[in-house]
C-alpha positions in Angstrom: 117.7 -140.6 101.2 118.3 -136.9 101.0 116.2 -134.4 99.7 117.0 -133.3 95.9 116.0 -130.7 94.0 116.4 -129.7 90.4 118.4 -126.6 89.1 115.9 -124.2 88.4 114.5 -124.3 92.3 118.7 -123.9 93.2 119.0 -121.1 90.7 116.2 -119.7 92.0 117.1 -120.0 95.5 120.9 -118.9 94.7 119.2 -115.0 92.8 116.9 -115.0 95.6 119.4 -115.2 98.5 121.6 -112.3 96.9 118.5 -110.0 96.0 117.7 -110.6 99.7 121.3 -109.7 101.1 121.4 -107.0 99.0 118.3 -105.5 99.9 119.2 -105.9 103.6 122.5 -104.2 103.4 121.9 -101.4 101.8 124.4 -102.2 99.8 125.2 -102.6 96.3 126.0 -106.3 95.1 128.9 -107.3 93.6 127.5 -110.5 92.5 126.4 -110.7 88.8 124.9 -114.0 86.5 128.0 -115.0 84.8 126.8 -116.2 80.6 128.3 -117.3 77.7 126.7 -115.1 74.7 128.1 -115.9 71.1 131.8 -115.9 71.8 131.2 -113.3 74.9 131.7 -113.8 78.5 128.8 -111.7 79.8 127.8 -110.6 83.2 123.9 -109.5 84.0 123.4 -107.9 87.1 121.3 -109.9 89.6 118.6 -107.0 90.2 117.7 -107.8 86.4 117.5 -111.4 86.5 114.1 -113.3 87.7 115.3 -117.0 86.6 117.1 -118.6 84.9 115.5 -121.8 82.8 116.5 -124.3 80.3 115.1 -123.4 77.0 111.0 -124.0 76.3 109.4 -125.2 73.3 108.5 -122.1 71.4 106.0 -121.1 69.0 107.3 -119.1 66.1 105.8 -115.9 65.0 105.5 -115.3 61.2 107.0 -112.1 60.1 109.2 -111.0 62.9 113.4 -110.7 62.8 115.8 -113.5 62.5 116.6 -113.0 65.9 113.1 -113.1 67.4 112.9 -117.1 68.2 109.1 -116.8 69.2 106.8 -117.1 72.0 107.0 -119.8 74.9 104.8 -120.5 78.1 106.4 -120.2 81.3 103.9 -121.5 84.1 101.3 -119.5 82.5 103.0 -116.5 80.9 103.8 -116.1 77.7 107.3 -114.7 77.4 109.0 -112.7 74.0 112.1 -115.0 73.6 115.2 -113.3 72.0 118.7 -114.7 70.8 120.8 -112.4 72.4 123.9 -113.1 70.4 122.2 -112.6 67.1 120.2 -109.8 68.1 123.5 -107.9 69.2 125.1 -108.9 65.5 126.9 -111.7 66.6 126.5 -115.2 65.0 123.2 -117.3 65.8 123.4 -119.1 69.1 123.9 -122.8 68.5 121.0 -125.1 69.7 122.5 -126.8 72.4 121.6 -128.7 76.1 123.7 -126.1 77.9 121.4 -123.2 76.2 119.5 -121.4 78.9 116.5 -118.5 78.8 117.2 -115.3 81.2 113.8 -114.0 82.4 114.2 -110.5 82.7 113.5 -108.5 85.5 112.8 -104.5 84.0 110.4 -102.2 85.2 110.1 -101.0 81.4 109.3 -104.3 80.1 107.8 -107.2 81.2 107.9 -110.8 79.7 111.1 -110.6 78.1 113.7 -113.5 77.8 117.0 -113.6 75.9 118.4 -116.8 75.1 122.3 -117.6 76.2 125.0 -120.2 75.2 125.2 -121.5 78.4 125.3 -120.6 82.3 128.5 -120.1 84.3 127.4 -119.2 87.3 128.0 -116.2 89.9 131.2 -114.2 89.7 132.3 -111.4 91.7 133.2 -108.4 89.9 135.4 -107.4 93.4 137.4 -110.4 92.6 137.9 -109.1 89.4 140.5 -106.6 87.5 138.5 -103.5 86.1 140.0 -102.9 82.5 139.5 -99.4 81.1 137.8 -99.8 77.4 140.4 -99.9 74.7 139.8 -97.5 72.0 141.5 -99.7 69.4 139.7 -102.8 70.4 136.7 -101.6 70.5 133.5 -103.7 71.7 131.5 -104.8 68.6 128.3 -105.9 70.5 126.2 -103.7 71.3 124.5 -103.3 74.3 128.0 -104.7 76.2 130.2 -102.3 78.2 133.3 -100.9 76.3 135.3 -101.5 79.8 135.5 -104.9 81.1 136.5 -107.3 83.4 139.6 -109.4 84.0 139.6 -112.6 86.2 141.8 -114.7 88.1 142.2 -116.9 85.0 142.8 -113.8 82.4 139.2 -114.1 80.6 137.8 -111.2 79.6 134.6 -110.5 80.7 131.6 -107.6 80.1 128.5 -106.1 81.1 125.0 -106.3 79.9 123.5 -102.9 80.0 119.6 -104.9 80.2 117.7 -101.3 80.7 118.9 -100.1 77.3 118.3 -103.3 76.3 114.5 -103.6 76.9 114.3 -99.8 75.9 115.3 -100.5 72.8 112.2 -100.0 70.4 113.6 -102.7 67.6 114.2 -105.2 70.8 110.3 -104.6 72.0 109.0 -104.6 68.4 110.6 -107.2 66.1 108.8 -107.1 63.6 109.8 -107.2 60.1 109.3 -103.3 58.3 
């Protein structure tokens, strides 16, 4: 019988084998963590992506945004879990089996997951048509790049700018004022 293994390890191997190519080349990857946020195709660099991970129970914390789901334990750590969607003023993410965490990987933050609509998967951003922002269609969401993407298939996809992200003093402090 052959040797299975579940979807985190294969994520994990997948980030791994990039960060590693990456790192060996010198050069800079192309490759970035396709995600469905709200009604957003997003793409998150791999360099700020530890793993991906189906979404933990969580412990709520009283007195802390809408947005703020809680606190969950992953092997051991206790990681600030975020609804990305809402958080960037887009409607609540839907509780659903395709919901994922991102663990984010920041040197200015640590312990920091944003919950997504679903996975899609890698996607080159070479195999993809660069579209100059449109000043009359402006992004809403912040935190997304006013320029985007274009693939093979015409959707439109954009960039998660994670290190403003996680610098953001409401994002590391959600509490209620």
């Amino acid at each position: 019988m052959a040797k299975t293994s579940n979807l985190r390890e294969f994520q994990e191997a997948i980030l791994l084998r990039l960060k590693e190519a990456t790192a060996k080349g010198g050069a800079v990857s192309t490759s970035r963590l396709g995600v469905i946020v709200g009604s957003k195709r997003v793409l998150i660099n791999l360099h700020e992506v530890s793993e991906v991970l189906p979404v933990p129970p969580m412990q709520h914390v009283p007195l802390t945004q809408p947005w703020f789901l809680g606190v969950a334990n992953v092997r051991g750590n206790l990681y600030n879990i975020t609804d990305l969607a809402q958080f960037m003023g887009l409607p609540p993410t839907p509780k659903s089996i395709n919901n994922r965490i991102v663990l984010i990987n920041s040197e200015v933050t640590t312990q920091v997951a944003v919950v997504i609509d679903s996975l899609v998967g890698l996607r080159s951003v070479e195999a993809m048509k660069r579209k100059p922002a449109n000043k009359n269609n402006k992004n809403k969401a912040a935190y997304l790049s006013e320029s985007s993407y274009e693939d093979v298939d015409k959707n439109e996809w954009f960039e998660l700018n994670v290190e403003a992200l996680v610098q953001d003093k409401v994002f590391i402090q959600p509490t209620i004022s």
